[in-house]
C-alpha positions in Angstrom: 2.8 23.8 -17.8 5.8 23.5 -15.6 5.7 26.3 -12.6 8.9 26.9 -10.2 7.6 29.6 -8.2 7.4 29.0 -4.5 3.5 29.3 -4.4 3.1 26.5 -6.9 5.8 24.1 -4.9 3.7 25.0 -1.9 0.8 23.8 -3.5 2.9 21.0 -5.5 3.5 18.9 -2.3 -0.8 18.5 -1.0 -1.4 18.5 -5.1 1.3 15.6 -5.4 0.1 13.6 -2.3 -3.8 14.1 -3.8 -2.7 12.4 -7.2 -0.8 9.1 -4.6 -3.6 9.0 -2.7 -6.1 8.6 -6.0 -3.6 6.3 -7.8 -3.4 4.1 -4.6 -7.0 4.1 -4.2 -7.4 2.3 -7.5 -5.6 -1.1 -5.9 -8.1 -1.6 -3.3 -11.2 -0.1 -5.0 -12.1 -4.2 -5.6 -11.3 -5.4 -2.3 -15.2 -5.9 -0.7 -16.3 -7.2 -3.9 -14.4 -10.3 -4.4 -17.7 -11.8 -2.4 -19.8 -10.7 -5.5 -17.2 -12.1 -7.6 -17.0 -15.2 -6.1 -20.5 -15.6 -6.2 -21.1 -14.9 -9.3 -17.9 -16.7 -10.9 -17.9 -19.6 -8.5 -14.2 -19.4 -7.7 -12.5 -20.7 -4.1 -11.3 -18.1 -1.4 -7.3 -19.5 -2.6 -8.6 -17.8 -6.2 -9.4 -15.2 -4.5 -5.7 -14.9 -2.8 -4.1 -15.7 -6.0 -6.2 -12.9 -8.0 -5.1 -10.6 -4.9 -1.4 -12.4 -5.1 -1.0 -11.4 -9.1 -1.3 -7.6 -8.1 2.1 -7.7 -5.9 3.6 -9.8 -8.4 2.7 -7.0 -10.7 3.9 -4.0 -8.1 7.3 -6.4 -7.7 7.8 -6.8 -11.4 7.2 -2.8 -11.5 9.6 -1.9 -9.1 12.2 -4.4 -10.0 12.1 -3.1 -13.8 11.7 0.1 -13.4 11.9 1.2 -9.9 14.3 4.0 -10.3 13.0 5.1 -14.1 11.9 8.2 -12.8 15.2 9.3 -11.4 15.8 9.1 -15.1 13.4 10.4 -17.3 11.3 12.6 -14.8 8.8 12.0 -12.2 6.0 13.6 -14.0 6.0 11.0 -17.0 6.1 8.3 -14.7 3.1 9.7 -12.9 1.1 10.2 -16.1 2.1 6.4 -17.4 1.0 5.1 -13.4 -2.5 6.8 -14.2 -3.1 5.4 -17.5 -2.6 1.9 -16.3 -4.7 2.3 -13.0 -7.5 3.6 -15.9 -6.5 0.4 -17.7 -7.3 -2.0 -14.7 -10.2 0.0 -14.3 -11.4 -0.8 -17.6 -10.9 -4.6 -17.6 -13.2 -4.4 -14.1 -15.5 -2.4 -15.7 -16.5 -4.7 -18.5 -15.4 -7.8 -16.5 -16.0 -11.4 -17.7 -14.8 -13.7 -15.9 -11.4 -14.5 -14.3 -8.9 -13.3 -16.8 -10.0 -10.2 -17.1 -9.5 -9.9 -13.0 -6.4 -11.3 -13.5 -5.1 -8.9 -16.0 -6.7 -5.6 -14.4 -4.8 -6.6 -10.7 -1.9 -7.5 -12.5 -2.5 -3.9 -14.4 -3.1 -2.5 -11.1 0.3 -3.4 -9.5 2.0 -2.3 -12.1 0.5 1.1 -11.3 1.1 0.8 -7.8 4.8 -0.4 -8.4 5.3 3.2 -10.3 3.6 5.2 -7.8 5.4 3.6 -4.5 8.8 4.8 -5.3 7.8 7.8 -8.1 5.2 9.3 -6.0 6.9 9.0 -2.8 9.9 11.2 -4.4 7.7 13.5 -5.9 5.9 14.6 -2.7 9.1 14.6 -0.5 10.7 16.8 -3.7 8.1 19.4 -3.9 8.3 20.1 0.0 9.3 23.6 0.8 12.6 24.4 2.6 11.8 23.4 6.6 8.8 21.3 5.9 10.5 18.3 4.6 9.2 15.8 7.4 5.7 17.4 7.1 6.1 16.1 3.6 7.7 12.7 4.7 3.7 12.6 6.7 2.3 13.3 3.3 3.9 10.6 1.1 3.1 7.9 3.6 -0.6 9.0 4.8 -1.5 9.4 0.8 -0.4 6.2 0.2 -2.0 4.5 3.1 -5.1 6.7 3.0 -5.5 6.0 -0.7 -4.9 2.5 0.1 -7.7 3.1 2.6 -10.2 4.9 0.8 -10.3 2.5 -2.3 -12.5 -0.2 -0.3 -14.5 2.2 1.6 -15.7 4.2 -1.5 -16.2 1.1 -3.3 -18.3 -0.8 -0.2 -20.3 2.2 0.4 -21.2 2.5 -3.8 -21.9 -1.5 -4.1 -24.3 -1.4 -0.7 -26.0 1.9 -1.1 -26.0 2.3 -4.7 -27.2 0.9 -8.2 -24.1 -1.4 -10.8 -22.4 -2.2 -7.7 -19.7 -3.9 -9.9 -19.4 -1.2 -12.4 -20.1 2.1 -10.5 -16.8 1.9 -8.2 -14.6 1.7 -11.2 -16.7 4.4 -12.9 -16.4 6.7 -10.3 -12.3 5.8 -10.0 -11.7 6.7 -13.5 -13.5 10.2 -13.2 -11.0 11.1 -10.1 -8.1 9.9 -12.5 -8.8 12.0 -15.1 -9.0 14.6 -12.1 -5.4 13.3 -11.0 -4.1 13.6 -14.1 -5.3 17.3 -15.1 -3.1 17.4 -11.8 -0.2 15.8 -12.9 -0.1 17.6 -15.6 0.9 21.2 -14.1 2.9 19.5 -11.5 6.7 20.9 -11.5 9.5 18.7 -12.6 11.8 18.4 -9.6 14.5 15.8 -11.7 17.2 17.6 -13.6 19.3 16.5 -16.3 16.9 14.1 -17.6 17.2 11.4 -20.3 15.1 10.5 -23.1 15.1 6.7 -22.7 16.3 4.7 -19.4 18.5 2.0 -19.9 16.6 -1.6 -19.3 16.9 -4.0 -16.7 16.6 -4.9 -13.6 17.1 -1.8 -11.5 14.9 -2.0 -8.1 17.0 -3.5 -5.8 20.0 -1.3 -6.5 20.7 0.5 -2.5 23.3 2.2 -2.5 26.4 1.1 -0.1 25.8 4.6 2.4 22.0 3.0 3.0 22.3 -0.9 3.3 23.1 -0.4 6.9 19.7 1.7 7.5 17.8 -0.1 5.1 18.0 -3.7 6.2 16.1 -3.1 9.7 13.4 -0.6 7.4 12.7 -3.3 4.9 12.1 -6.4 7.9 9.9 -4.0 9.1 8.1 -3.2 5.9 7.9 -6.7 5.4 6.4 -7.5 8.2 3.8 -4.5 8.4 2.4 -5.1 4.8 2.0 -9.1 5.7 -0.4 -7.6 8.2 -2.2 -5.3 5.3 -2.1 -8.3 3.2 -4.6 -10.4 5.5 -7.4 -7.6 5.7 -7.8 -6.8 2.1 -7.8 -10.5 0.7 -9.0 -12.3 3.7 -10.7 -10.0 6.1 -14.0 -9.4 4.0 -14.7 -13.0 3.3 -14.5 -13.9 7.4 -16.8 -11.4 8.0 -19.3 -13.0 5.6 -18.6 -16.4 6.1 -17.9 -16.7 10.0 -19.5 -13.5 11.5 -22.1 -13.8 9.2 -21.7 -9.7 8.0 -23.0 -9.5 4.5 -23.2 -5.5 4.5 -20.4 -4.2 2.0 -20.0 -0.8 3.6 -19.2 -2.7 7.1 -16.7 -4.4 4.9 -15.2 -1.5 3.3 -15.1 0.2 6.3 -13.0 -2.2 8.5 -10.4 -2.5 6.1 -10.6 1.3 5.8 -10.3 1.6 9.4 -6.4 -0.3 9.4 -4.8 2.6 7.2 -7.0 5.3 8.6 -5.0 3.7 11.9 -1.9 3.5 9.8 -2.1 7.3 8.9 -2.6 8.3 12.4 0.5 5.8 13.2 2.4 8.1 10.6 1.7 11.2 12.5 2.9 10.0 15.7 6.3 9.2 14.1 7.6 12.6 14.3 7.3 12.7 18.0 9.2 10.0 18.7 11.6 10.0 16.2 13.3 7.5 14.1 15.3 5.2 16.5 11.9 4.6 18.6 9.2 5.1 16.1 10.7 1.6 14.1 11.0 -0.9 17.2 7.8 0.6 18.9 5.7 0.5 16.0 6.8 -3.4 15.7 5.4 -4.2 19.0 2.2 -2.1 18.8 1.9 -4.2 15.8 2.3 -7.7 17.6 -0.2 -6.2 19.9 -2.6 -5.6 17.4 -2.4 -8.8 15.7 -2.9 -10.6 18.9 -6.0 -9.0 19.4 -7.1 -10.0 15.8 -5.7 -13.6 16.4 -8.7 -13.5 19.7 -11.0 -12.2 17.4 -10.8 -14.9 15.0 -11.2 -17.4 18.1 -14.1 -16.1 19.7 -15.6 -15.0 16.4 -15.8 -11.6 17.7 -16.5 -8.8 15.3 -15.6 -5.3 18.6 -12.8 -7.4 19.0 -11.1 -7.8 15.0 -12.3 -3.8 14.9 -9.8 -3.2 17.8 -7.5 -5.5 16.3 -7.6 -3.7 13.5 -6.9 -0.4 14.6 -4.1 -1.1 16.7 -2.4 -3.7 13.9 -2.7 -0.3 11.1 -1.4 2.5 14.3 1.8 -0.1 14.6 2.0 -0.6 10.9 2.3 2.9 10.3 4.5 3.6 13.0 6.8 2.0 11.8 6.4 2.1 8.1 6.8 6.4 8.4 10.0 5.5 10.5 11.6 3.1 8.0 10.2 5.5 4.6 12.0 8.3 6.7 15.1 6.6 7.7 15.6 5.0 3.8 14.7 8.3 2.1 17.0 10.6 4.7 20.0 8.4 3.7 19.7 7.8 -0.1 21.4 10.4 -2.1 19.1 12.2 -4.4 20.3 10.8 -7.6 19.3 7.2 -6.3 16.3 8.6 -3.7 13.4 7.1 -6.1 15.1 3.7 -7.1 16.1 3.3 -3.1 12.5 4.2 -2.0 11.0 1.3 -4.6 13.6 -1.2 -3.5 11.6 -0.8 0.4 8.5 -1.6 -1.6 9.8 -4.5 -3.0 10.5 -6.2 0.5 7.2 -4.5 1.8 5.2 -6.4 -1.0 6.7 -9.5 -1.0 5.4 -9.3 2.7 1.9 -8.5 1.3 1.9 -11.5 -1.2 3.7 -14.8 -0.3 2.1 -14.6 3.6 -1.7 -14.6 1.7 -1.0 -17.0 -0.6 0.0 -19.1 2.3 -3.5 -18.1 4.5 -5.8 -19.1 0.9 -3.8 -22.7 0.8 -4.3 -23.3 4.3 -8.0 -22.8 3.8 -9.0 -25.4 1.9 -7.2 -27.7 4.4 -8.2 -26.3 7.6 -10.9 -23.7 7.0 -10.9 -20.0 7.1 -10.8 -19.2 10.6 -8.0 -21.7 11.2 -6.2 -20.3 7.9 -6.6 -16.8 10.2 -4.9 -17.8 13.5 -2.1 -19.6 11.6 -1.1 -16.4 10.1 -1.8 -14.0 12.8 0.5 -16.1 14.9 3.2 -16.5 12.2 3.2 -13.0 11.4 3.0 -12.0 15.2 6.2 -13.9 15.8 8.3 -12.4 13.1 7.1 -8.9 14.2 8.0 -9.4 17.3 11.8 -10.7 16.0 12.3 -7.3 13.9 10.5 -5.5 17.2 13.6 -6.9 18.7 16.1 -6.5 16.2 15.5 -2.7 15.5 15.1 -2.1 19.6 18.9 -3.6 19.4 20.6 -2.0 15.9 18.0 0.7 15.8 18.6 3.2 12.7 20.5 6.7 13.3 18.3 9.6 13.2 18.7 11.7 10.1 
């Protein structure tokens, strides 16, 4: 049923942001128990990377296909479609049999992520009220960090504490889908004029010429941010087993939980600086952070990585809010959703090629090694776009 009163648009925006946040969830849910996996399949920590590395291929491919789609044919068939392949992945998890299946459920998994970056991101920012449209630009980016976020605590707390700890995570993921999309369902439709079929082809990286200016300093530092979100959920949980010698999954789950919960509270802060200082000073938090994680790794230090961690994620989202806020304020409507995905293109690039880099690296020179190689790679080119934004920052919308 499709509502357009204002007390169903009110609750339209939290109701939107709850259906991100669960869809998000989905692509992390697996990340502490690639250990089990491992174990049990007897693959390499670079398999590990590459499983990890098909799901942004498969967010990429999304976005680059059909980025803008729902700018088309509606945001609320998009959303439905995004849930049915996050049940999919699900599923091939669920009755998992060895490596293609993984492959095929990440790969399943980014394309639901890839439809739920730019759709869901629109949706929420659409459904906002009349004067709460940055409270809303908050709500878009903490449901898709806190979703990120939640996925590996939930399922490091179910695989610890209770029984099927490969099959009771994904269980307990499709029941909140189904929730999500009951949700989705009675969700207003905020795209008029709507066609039945979207014409194919590439369509992603189409920014229109008003943005490019804004959106080249947003998408270095997107770029750079989800590099840093790529290390902690493909190689964070197998350094705390294998070099800190931390073989609880709940301790796992709730590390890499910690670097979006930081990243959310990064997004909050965003509004009180503003645009033009939120982007450069969330780059250098960042390079702060990721220092401290690059010590960690040294001194095998597991205070220190848990610092490292939070301020790496409050930088991230600093500056991720700032550059989802600057893109989105200059798109025009009609192209607001395809702009939006072609920032999570460049962000997940960022989140792939870096950790395929760190799982190569490890069978040469080890894990740890592999660590401070990227740290310090990744800490230099933050602290480049740190530089660059401080000197061509973005105009405030």
């Amino acid at each position: 049923m499709i509502v357009h009163s204002g007390r169903n648009r009110r609750l339209g925006c939290p109701a939107a942001a709850g259906v991100f946040a669960v869809g998000m969830a989905g692509t992390t849910l697996p990340t502490p128990l690639y250990g089990l996996y491992r174990a049990q399949l007897g693959f390499s920590e670079l398999t590990v990377t590459l499983v990890f590395a098909v799901y942004a291929a498969g967010v990429i491919t999304s976005l680059l296909l059909a980025g803008d789609v729902s700018d088309e044919i509606g945001r609320r068939p998009v959303l439905l479609f995004a849930l049915g392949l996050s049940s999919a992945s699900a599923l091939c998890f669920l009755f998992e049999g060895g490596l293609p299946l993984l492959f095929v459920g990440r790969l399943l998994s980014g394309f639901a992520a890839g439809l739920f970056s730019g759709t869901a991101t629109a949706t929420v920012m659409e459904l906002a009220t009349p004067g709460h449209e940055a409270r809303a630009g908050f709500a878009a980016t903490a449901a898709n960090m806190g979703g990120l976020g939640c996925g590996p605590l939930l399922s490091g707390l179910l695989a610890q504490y209770a029984p099927w700890p490969l099959r009771l995570p994904f269980l307990a993921h499709l029941a909140l889908v189904a929730v999500a999309c009951a949700v989705t369902w009675s969700l207003p439709e905020t795209v008029k004029n709507r066609k039945r079929r979207p014409e194919l082809g590439p369509r992603g990286l189409v920014v229109p010429p008003q943005v490019r200016g804004v959106f080249a300093a947003s998408a270095l530092a997107a770029f750079a941010g989800f590099a840093l979100l790529g290390l902690f959920t493909a190689v964070t949980p197998a350094f705390l087993s294998q070099t800190l010698r931390q073989n609880n999954l709940a301790v796992s789950g709730t590390i890499v939980f910690s670097v979006f919960l930081a990243s959310t509270v990064g997004q909050s802060l965003m509004g009180r600086l503003g645009v033009r200082r939120a982007l450069p000073a969330g780059c250098l938090v960042l390079v702060a952070g990721l220092v401290l994680v690059g010590v960690s790794l040294a001194v095998e230090s597991l205070a220190l990585l848990v610092v490292g961690a939070l301020g790496s994620g409050l930088g991230q989202g600093l500056s991720f809010r700032a550059a989802i806020a600057a893109v989105s304020g200059a798109a025009p409507p009609e192209h607001r959703g395809g702009t939006i995905s072609a920032l999570f293109v460049a962000a997940y690039v960022g989140i792939s090629l870096p950790v395929i880099g760190v799982g190569a690296l490890t069978l040469r020179v080890g894990l740890r090694d592999a660590g401070l190689i990227f740290t310090a790679c990744v800490a230099a080119l933050t602290a480049c776009v740190g530089l660059y934004v401080l000197r061509r920052p973005p105009a405030e919308n």
